[in-house]
C-alpha positions as CSV (number, residue, x, y, z in Angstrom):
1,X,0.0,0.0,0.0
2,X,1.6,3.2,-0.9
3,X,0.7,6.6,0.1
4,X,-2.0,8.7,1.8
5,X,-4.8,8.2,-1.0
6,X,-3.6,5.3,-3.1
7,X,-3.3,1.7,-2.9
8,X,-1.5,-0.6,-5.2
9,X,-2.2,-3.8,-5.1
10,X,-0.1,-7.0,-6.8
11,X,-3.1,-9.9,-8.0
12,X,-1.1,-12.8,-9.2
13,X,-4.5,-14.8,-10.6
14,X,-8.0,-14.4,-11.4
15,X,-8.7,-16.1,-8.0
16,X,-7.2,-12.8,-6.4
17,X,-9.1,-10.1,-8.7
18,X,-12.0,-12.2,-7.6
19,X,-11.2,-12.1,-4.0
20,X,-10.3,-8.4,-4.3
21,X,-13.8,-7.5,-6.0
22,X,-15.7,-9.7,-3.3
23,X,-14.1,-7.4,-0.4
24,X,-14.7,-4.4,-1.9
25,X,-18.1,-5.6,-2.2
26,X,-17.9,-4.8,1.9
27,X,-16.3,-1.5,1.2
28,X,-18.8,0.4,-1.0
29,X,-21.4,2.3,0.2
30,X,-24.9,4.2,-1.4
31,X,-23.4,7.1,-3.5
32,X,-20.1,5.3,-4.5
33,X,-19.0,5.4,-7.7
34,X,-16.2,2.9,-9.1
35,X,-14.6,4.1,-11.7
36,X,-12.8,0.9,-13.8
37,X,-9.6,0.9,-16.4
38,X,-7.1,-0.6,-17.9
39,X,-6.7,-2.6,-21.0
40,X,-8.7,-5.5,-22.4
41,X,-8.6,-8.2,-20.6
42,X,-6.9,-6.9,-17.1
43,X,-10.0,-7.8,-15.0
44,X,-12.3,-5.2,-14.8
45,X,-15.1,-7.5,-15.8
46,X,-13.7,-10.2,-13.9
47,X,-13.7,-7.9,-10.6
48,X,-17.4,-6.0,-11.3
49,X,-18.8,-9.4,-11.5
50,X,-17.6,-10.6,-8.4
51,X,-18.0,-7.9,-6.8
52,X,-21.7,-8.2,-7.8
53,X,-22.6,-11.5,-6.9
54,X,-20.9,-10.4,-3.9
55,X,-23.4,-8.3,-3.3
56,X,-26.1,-10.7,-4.0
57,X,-24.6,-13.3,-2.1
58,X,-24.8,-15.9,-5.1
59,X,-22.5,-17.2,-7.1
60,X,-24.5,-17.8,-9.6
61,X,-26.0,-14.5,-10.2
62,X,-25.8,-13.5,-14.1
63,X,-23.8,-10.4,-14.9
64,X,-23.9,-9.9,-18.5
65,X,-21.2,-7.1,-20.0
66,X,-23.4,-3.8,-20.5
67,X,-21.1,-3.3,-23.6
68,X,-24.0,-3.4,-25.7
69,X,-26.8,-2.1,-23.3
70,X,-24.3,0.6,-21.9
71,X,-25.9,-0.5,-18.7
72,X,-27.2,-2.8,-16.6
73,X,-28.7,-2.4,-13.0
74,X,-29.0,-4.9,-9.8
75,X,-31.7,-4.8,-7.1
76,X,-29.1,-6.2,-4.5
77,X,-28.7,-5.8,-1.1
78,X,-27.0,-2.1,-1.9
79,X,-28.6,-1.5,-5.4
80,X,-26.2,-1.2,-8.3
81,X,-25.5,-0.3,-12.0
82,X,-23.1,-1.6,-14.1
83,X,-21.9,1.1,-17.0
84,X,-19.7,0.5,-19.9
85,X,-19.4,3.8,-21.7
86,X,-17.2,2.8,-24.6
87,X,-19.4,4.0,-26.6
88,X,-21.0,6.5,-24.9
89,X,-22.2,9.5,-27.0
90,X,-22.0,12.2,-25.2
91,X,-22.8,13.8,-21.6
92,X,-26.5,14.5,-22.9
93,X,-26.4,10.0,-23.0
94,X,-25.4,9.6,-19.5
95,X,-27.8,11.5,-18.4
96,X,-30.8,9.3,-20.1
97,X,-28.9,5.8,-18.9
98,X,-29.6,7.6,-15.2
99,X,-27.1,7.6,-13.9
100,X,-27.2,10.5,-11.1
101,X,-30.4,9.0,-10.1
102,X,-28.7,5.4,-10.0
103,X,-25.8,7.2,-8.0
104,X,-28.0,8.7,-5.4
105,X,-30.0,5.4,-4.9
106,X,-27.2,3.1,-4.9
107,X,-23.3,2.5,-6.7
108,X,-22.0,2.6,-9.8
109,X,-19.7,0.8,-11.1
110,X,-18.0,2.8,-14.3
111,X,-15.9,0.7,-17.3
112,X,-14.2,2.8,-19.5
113,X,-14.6,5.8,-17.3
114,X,-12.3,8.1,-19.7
115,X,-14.7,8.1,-22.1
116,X,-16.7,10.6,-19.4
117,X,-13.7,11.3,-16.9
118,X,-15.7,15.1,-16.7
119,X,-19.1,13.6,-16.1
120,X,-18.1,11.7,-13.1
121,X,-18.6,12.9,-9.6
122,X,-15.3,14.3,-8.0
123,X,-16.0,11.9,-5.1
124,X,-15.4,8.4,-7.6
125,X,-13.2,6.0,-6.7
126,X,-10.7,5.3,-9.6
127,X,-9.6,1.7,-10.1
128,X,-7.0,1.0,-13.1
129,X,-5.3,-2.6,-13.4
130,X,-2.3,-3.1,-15.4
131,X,-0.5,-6.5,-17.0
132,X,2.6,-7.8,-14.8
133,X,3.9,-11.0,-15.8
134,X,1.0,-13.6,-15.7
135,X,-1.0,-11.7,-12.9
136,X,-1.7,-8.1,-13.0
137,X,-1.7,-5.0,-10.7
138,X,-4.5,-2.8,-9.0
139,X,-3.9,0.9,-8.4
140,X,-7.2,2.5,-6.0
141,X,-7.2,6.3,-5.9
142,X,-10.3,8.5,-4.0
143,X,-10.8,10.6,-1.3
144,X,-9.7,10.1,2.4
145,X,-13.4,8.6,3.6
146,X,-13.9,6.2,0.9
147,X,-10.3,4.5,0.8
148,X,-10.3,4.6,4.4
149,X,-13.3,2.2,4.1
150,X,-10.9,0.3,1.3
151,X,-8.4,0.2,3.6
152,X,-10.4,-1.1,6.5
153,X,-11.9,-4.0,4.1
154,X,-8.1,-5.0,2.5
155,X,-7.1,-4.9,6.4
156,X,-9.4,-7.5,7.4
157,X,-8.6,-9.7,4.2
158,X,-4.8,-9.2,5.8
159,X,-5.8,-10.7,9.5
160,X,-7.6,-13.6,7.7
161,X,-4.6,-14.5,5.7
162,X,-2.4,-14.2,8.9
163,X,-4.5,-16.4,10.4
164,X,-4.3,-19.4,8.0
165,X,-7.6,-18.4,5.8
166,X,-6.1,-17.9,2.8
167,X,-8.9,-17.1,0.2
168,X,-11.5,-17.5,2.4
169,X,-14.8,-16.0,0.7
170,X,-16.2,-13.1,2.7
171,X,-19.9,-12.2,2.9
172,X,-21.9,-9.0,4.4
173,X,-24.2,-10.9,7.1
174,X,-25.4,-7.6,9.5
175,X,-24.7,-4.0,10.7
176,X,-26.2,-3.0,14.3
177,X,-27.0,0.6,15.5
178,X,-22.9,1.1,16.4
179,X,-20.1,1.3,13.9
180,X,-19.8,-2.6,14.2
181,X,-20.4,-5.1,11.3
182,X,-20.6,-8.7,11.0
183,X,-19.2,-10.6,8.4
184,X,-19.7,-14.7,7.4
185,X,-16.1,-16.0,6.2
186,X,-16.5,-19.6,4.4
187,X,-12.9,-21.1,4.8
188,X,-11.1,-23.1,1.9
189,X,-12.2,-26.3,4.6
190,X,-15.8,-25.0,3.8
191,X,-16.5,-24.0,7.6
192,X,-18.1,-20.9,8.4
193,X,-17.4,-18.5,10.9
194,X,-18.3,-14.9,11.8
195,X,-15.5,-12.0,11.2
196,X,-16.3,-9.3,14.0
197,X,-15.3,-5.8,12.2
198,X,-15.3,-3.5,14.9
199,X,-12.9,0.0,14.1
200,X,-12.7,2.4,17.1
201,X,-15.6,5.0,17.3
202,X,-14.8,8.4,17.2
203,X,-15.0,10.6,20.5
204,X,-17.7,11.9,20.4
205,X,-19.5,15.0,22.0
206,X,-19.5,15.4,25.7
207,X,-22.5,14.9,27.2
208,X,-21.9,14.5,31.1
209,X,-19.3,16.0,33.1
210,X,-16.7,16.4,30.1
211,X,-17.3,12.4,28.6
212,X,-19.1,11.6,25.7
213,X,-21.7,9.2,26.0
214,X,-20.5,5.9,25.7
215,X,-18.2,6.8,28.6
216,X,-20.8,7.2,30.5
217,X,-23.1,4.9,29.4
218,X,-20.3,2.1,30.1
219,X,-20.0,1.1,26.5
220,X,-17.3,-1.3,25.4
221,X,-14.7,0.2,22.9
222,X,-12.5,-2.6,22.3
223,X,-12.5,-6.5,21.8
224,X,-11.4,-7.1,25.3
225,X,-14.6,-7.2,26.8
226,X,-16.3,-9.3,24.0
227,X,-13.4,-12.2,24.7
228,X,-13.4,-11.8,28.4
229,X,-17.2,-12.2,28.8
230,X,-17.4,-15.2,26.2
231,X,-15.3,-16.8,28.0
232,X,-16.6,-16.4,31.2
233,X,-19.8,-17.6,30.0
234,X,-18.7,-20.4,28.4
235,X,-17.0,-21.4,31.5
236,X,-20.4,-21.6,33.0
237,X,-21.4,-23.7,30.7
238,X,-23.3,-21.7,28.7
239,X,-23.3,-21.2,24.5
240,X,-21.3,-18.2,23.7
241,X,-18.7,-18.2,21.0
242,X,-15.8,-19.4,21.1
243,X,-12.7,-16.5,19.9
244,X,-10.7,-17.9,17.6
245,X,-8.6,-14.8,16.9
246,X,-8.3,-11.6,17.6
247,X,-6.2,-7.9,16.8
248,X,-7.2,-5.8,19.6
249,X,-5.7,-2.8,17.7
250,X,-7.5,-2.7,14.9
251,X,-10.9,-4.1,16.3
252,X,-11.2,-7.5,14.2
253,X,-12.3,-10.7,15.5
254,X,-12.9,-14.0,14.2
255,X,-15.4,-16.3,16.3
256,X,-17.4,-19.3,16.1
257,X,-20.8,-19.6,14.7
258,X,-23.2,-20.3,16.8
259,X,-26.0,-21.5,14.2
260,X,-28.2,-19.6,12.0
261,X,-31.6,-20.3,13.5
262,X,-32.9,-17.4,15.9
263,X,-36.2,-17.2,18.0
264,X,-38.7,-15.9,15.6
265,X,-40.7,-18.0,13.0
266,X,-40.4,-17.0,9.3
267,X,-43.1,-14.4,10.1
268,X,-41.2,-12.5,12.8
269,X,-43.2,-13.9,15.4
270,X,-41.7,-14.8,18.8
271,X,-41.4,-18.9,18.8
272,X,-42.7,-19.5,22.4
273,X,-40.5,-22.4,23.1
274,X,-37.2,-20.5,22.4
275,X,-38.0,-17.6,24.1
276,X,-39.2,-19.8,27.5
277,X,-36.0,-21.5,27.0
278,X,-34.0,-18.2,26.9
279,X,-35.4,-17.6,30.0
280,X,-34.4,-20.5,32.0
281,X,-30.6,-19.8,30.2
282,X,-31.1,-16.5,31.7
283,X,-32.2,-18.0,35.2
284,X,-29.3,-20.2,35.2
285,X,-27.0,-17.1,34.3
286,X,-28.5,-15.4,37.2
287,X,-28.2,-18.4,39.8
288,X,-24.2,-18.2,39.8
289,X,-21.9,-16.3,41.8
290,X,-21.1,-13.0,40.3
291,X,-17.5,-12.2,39.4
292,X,-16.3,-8.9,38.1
293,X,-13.0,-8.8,37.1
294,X,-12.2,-11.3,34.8
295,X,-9.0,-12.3,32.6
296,X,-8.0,-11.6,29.3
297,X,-5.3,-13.4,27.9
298,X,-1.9,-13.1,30.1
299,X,-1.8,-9.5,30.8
300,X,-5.3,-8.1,30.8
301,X,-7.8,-7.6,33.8
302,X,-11.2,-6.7,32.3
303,X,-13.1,-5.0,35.3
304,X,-17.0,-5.7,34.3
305,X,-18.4,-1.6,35.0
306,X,-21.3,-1.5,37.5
307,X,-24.7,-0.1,35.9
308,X,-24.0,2.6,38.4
309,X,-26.9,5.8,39.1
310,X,-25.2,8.3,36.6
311,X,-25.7,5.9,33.6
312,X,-29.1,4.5,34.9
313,X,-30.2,8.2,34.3
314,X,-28.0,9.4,31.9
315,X,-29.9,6.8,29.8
316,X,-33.2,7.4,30.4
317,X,-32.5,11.1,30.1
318,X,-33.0,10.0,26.4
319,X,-36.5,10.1,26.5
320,X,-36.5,13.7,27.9
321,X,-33.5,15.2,25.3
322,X,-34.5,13.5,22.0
323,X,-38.4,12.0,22.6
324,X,-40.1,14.2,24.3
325,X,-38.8,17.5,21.9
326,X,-39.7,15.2,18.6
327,X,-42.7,14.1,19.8
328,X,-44.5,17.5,21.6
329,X,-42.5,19.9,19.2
330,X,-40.9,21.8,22.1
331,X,-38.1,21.5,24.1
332,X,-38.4,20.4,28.1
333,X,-39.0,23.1,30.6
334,X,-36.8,23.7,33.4
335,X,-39.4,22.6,35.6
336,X,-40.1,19.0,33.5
337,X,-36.3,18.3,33.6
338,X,-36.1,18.7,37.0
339,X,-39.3,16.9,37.9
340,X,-38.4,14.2,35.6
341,X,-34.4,13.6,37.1
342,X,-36.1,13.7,40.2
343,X,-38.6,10.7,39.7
344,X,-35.4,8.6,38.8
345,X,-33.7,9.6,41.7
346,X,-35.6,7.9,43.5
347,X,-36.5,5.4,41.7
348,X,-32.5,4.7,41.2
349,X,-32.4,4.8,45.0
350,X,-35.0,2.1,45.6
351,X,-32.7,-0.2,43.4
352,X,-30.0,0.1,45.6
353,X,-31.1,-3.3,47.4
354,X,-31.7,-5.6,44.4
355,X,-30.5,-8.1,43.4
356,X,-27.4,-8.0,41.1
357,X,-25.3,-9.8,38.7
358,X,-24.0,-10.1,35.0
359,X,-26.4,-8.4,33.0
360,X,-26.1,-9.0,28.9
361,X,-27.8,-5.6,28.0
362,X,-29.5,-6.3,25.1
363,X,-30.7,-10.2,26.0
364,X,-33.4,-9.9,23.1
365,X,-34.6,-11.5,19.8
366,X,-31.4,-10.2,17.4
367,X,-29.0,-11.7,19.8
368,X,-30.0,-14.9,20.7
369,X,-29.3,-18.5,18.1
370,X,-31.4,-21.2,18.9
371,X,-29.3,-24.3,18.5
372,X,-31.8,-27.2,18.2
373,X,-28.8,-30.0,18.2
374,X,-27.8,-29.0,22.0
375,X,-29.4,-29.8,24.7
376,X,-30.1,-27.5,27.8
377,X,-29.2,-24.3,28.2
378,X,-27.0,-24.6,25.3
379,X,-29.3,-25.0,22.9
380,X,-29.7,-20.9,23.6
381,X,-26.8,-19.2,21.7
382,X,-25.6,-15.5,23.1
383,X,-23.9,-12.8,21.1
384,X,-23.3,-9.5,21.1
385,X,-22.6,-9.0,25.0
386,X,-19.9,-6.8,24.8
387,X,-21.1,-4.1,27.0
388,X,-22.4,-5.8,29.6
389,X,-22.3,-4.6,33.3
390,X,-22.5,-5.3,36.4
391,X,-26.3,-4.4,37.8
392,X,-30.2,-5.6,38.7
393,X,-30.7,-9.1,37.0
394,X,-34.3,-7.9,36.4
395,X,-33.1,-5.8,33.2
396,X,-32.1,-8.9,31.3
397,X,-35.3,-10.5,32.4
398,X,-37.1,-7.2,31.3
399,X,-35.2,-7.1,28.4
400,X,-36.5,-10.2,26.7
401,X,-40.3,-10.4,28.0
402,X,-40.5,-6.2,26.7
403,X,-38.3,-7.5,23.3
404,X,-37.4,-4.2,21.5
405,X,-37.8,-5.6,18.2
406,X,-41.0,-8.0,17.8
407,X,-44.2,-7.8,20.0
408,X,-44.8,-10.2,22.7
409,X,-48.4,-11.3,23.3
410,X,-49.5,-11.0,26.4
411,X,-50.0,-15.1,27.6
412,X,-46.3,-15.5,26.7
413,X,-45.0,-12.5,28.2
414,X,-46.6,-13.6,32.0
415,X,-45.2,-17.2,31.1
416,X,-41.9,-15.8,30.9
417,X,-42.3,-14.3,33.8
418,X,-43.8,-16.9,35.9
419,X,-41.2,-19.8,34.2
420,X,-37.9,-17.1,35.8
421,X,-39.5,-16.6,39.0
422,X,-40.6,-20.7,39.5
423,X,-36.8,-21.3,38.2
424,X,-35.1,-18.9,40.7
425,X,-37.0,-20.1,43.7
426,X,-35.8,-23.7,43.1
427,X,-32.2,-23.0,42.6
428,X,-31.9,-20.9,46.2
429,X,-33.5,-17.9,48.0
430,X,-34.9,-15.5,46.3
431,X,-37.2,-12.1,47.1
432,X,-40.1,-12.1,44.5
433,X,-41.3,-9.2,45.4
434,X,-38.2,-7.0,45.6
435,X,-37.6,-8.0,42.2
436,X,-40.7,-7.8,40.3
437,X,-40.3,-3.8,42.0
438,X,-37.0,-4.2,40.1
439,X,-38.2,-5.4,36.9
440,X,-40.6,-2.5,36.7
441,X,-38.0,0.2,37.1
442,X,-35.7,-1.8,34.6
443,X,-38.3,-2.3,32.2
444,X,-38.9,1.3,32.8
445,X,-35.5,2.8,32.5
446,X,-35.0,0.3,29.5
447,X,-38.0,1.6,27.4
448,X,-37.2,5.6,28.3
449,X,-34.0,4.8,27.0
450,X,-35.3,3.1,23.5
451,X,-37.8,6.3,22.7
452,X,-35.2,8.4,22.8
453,X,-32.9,6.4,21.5
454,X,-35.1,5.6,18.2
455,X,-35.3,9.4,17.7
456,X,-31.7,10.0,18.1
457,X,-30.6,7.4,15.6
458,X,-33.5,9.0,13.2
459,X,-32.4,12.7,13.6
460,X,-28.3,12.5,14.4
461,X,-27.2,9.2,12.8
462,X,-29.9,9.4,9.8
463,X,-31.2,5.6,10.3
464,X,-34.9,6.2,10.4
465,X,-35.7,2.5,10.2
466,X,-35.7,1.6,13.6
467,X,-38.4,4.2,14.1
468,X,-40.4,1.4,13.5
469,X,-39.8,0.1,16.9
470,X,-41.4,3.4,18.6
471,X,-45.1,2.2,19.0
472,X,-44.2,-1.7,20.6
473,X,-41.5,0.8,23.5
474,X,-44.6,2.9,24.1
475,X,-46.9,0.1,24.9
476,X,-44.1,-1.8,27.0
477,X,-43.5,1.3,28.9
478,X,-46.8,1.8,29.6
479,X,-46.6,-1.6,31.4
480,X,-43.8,-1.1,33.0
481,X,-45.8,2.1,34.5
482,X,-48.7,0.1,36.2
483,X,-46.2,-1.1,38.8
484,X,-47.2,1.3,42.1
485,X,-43.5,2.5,42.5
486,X,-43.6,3.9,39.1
487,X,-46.5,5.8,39.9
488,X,-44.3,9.7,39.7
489,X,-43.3,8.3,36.1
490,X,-46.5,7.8,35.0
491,X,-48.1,11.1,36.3
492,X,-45.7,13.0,35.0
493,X,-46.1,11.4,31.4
494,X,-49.6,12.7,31.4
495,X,-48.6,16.3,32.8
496,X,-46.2,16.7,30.2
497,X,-48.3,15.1,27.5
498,X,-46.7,12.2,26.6
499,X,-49.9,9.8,25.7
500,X,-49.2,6.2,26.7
501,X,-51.0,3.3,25.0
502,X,-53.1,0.7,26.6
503,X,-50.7,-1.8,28.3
């Protein structure tokens, strides 16, 4: 790699241009345009189809030359056009194959890009190969933010082949609502396994006593609390993955794969007998002795962070910074505020005898695998733990009876509950009552947190889809409201004129 903006890469085979087009595949984003050249037969077709079908996710997906057709679009999983303008006729041409409108809805990927090099964007990412001896070379050029995404995606291919995976075919499997990604990595064995990419967030914004907000909130920022926490909980005996390897610097993990079978039917309906299962995992979780400071490798201490007051509210001051404004039109008066930090003041102080242990965080639908050839508690897969704490075991429960992403109905929801509480009461003493009074101000706390937390990713981070989410947190909050001690909460909802649904 040479240089601040280029990269030059040496392909010695077809198998390499294919590999290269597959990971850029990862790379590109909506608005990207790939500008191709170099002489016949140097790869550019070779790499625009892979890197098509990459995008499909099939290997069989037909990519005919547009040489003829001057172009030819893809509804993929990032939509895409495919333009050869050898024989483009002028600028006046371009314009009628659409391609601004192709650009702004998805990529473009460019052959013969002189033939236009005016009519491009300035922001196009040029690609030129070159002969050299029986292989060729690959020269990238663009602006800083795009090859840093190049950069990030040729990085990754590096740790793989450090690793011993060697043309291992990489394939987009899911983003989350942080910077991380998930990748599926089909080794040259034919195993699959689940590349972690996880760069280092930017600082962002101060929003309490000079720290930005994952400071506060406890959020992890590197691997070493993903590996720590697998670990622990596969010492337990529970299914978590196993890490196989690891660059803490750069934020790139390989792990096992669990399955690919969650706890929803092909509807998106919650499957009764996983989620009752996740529950007893989650009982079992609960029933063992809580450690906090657990080892990472040789050298490393990971110290698990308590769910202390200051995040419990900085959390749920969500609802009052990003809900309430989007949802009444107007900011929070003085008086609001300080009625509504008040309420969870208390509220925070009344959890100060519950009951704690490891809490997951986000113990819901998206990150749970249902493994139907374990037995157990096994047979309940966890991910995505990273950023768990140290707190009331009634958020996890809470967590997955109020899950964020798919409605409960109401039968299953009180079987959940009932299955947890039967469950803890056999396996040792337990206080029902002080912890169904937990599970209301975690169920709470949780759901203040998600309204404003939909709105923020809306209005700051531009991902309105998880909007979609906003009605389901209303009704679960509403809920969690009916609980006596929540009783402030829920008056001041009304004075302020936040309307509840129907629990």
């Amino acid at each position: 790699m040479n240089g601040d903006t280029t990269i030059t890469l040496t392909l010695a085979d077809e198998a390499e241009t294919v590999l290269l087009g597959e990971d850029l595949a990862l790379a590109l984003k909506t608005g990207d345009c790939l500008a191709l050249s170099g002489d016949l037969g140097a790869g550019k077709s070779t790499m625009a189809r892979a890197l098509l079908r990459a995008l499909a996710d099939d290997d069989e997906l037909e990519v005919p030359s547009p040489t003829f057709t001057l172009v030819q679009s893809y509804d993929l999983r990032i939509p895409a056009a495919h333009f050869d303008l050898y024989r483009l006729g002028g600028a006046s041409e371009l314009d009628e194959l659409g391609f601004d409108e192709a650009l702004s809805n998805g990529i473009c990927l460019v052959e013969w890009p002189e033939m236009a090099e005016d009519l491009l964007p300035d922001t196009r990412i040029s690609l030129r190969f070159e002969h050299q001896g029986s292989g060729r070379t690959a020269t990238i050029a663009g602006p800083d933010a795009r090859m840093k995404r190049i950069r990030r995606t040729l990085a990754i291919r590096e740790f793989l082949d450090k690793h011993g995976y060697r043309g291992a075919r990489r394939r987009f499997l899911t983003g989350d609502a942080s910077l991380r990604a998930y990748e599926k990595v089909r080794t040259a064995a034919g195993e699959m396994l689940i590349l972690m990419d996880w760069p280092k967030p930017p600082e962002g914004p101060p929003v309490l006593d000079g720290k930005p907000y994952p400071k506060v909130a406890h959020l992890a920022e590197d691997a070493y609390p993903f590996v720590a926490i697998a670990s622990y909980l596969r010492e337990l005996g529970l299914a978590a993955p196993e890490v196989l390897h690891v660059d803490y610097g750069q934020g790139i993990l390989l792990i096992e794969n669990l399955g690919e079978e969650g706890v929803l039917d092909a509807e998106g309906r919650p499957i009764p007998e996983r989620y009752r299962e996740s529950v007893v995992c989650l009982a079992f979780l609960h029933s063992h002795e809580m450690k906090q400071d657990l080892p990472v490798g040789k050298t490393h201490v990971h110290h698990i962070p308590d769910f202390d007051p200051t995040a419990m509210k900085m959390e749920a001051r969500l609802l009052l910074d990003w809900y309430l404004p989007w949802k009444r039109g107007t900011q929070a008066t003085e008086e609001e505020r300080q009625d509504y930090l008040a309420i969870w003041d208390g509220l925070i102080r009344d959890l100060e005898s519950a009951e704690k242990n490891l809490l997951l965080r986000d113990f819901h639908s998206p990150n749970i695998i249902w493994r139907p050839q374990e037995s157990g508690v096994r047979r309940v897969g966890l991910i995505d733990f990273q950023d768990a704490m140290i707190g009331p075991t009634a958020y996890d429960l809470a967590s997955i009876v109020q899950d964020a992403r798919v409605d409960i109905p109401k039968p299953l929801a009180d079987q959940m509950m009932v299955d947890y509480v039967t469950l803890r009461r056999s396996l040792g003493p337990f206080d029902e009552k002080a912890f169904l009074k937990a599970w209301a101000i975690m169920a709470a706390q949780r759901n203040c947190k998600l309204a404003g937390l939909w709105v923020r990713l809306l209005q700051r981070d531009g991902k309105p889809g998880y909007l979609k989410h906003m009605p389901r947190t209303l009704r679960y909050l509403s809920t969690a409201l009916q609980h006596e001690a929540l009783a402030p909460l829920r008056e001041w909802c009304l004075k302020t004129g936040i309307e509840l649904p129907e629990s």
